[in-house]
C-alpha positions in Angstrom: 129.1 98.7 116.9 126.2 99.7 118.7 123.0 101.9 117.1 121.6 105.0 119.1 118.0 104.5 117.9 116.5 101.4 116.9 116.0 100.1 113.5 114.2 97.3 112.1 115.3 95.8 109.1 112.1 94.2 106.9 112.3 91.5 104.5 109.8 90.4 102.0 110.1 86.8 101.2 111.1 85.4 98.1 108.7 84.5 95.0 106.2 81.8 95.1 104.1 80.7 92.2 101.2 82.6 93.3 103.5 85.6 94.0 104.2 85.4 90.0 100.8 84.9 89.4 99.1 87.4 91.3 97.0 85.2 93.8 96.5 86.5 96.9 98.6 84.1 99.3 97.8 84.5 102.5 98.0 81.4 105.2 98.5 78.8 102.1 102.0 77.8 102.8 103.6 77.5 99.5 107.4 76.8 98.9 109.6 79.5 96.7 110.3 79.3 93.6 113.9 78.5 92.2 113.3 82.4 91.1 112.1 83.1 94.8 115.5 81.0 96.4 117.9 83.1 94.1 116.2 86.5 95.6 116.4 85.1 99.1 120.2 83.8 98.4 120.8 87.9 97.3 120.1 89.1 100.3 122.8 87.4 102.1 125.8 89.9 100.5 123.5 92.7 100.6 122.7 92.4 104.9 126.4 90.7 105.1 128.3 92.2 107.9 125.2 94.0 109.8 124.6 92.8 113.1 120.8 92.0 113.8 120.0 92.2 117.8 116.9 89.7 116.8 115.9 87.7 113.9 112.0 87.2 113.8 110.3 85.1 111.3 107.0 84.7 110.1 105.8 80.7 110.3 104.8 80.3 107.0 107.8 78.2 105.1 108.3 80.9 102.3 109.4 83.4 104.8 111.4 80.6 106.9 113.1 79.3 103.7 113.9 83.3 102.7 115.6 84.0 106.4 117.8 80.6 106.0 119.0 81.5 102.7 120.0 85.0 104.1 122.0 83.5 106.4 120.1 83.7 109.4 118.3 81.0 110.2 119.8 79.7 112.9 119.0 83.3 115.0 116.0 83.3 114.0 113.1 82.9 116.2 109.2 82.0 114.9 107.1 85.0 115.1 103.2 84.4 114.6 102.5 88.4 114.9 104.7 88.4 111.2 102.3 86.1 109.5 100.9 87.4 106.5 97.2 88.9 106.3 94.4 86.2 106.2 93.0 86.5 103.1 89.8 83.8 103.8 87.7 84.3 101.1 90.1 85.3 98.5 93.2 83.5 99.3 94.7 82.2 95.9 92.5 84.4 93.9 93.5 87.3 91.4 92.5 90.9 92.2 90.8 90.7 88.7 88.8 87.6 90.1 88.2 89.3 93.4 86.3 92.4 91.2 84.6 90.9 89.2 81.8 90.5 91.9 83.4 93.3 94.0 84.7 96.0 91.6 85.7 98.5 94.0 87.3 96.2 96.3 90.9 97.1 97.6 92.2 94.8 100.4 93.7 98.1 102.9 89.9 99.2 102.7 87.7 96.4 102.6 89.4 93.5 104.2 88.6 90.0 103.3 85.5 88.5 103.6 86.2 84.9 105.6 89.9 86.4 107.1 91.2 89.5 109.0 89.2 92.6 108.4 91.0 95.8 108.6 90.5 96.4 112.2 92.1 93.0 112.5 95.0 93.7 111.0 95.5 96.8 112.2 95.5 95.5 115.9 97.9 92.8 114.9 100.4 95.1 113.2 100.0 97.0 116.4 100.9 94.4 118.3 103.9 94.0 116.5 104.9 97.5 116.6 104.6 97.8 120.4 106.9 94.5 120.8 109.7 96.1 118.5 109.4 99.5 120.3 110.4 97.5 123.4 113.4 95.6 121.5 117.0 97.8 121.1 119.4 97.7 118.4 119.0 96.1 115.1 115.7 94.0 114.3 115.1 92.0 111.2 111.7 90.5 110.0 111.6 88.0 107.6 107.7 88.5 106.7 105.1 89.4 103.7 104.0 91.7 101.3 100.9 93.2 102.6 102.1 92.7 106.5 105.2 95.0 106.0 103.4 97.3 104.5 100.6 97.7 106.9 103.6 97.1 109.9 105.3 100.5 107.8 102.0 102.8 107.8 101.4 101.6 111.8 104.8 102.0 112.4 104.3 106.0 111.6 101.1 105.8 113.1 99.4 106.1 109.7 95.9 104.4 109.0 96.6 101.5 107.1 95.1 102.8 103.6 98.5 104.8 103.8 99.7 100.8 103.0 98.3 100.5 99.7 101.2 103.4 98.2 104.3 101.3 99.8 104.7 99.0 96.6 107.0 95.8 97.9 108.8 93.2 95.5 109.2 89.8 96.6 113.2 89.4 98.3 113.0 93.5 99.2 114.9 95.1 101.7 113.0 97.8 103.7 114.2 99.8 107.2 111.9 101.4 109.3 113.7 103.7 111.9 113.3 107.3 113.9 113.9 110.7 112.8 116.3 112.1 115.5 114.6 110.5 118.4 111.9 108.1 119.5 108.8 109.9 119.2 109.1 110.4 115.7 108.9 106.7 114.0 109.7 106.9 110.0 110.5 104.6 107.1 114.6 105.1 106.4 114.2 103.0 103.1 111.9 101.3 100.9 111.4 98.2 98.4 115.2 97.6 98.0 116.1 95.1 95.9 118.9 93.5 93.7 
C-alpha cells in the first residue's frame, strides 16, 4: 500500500553496557547487551507487516546488530550520515564525570571538546534530512540516541537545543512525518517502546 507523504521510521539501538551505565558512547563500537538483543528482537512484531521503501543503518555494530534482529538486515544499506555524535573527549565518560570540571556542560549546547561541536552536528543531521526529503515512502533508520534526537529537532527545522527535551530509550520506535503536506515537517510519534 502506498503512503501519500513520506515518513521515516527511527530506531534507537539496543542497550550496551555503557548505555546502562551512562557513558557517553559515541564512535566506541561496543556489542549489545543480552538486555540490548531482547529490545532489538521486540521490535521485529512491533514494525512486522510495514513496508520500509529503505533501510539505512548507522556503521557502528550496536545499530547493525539492532536492524538484523528486527528483521531487516538484509535491506539494509550502511549509512555513515546515521553514526552517532563524536563524543572525542568525553566518549565513555559519565555526565557526572564530564561536570565535575565543566559543571554547566550539556552536550546540545556545548559540544564535545576533541569530537563534533554543535555546528558539526547540526550540518550532519542536515545532511541527513535533505537525503530523506529526497527519498519517498517509508524510511527506517537504525541509529543513536543523541543522533535521532538532533535528526527530530532538524527535521522541524528546530535548533538542536530543542534535542535535549526528546528523551529516547535504547530499542525506541520514533516516526518523523508531515502535517498535511510537505512544508510542514513534524514528529508523528516519540520514544515508543515495549
Amino acid at each position: 500500500m502506498s503512503i501519500e507523504l513520506p515518513e521515516v521510521y527511527l530506531m534507537r539501538h539496543g542497550e550496551t553496557a555503557w548505555a546502562a551505565s551512562g557513558q557517553h558512547t559515541g564512535l566506541k563500537d561496543i556489542p549489545l547487551t543480552e538486555a540490548g538483543i531482547e529490545e532489538a528482537r521486540r521490535l521485529q512484531p512491533r514494525l512486522a507487516g510495514i513496508h520500509f521503501d529503505a533501510v539505512l543503518t548507522s556503521p557502528l555494530q550496536r545499530a547493525r546488530k539492532t536492524c538484523e534482529l528486527a528483521g531487516f538486515g538484509q535491506q539494509a544499506i550502511v549509512e555513515p550520515l546515521a553514526v552517532e555524535w563524536n563524543y572525542g573527549d568525553y566518549e565513555g565518560r559519565t555526565l557526572a564525570e564530564i561536570r565535575q570540571t565543566r559543571p554547566d556542560w550539556h552536550v546540545f549546547d556545548d559540544g564535545c571538546p576533541g569530537g563534533e561541536s554543535v555546528a558539526e552536528i547540526t550540518a550532519r543531521a542536515d545532511r541527513m534530512v535533505a537525503k530523506l526529503r529526497t527519498m519517498s515512502g517509508r524510511t527506517a533508520i537504525f541509529s543513536h540516541g543523541h543522533f535521532c534526537r538532533v535528526l527530530a529537532a532538524r527535521w522541524c527545522g528546530l535548533d538542536i537545543t530543542f534535542a535535549k527535551y526528546l528523551l529516547l530509550n535504547t530499542g525506541a520506535v520514533c516516526v518523523l512525518a508531515y502535517d498535511r503536506q510537505l512544508d510542514q515537517p513534524a514528529i508523528r510519534s516519540w520514544n515508543v517502546h515495549h
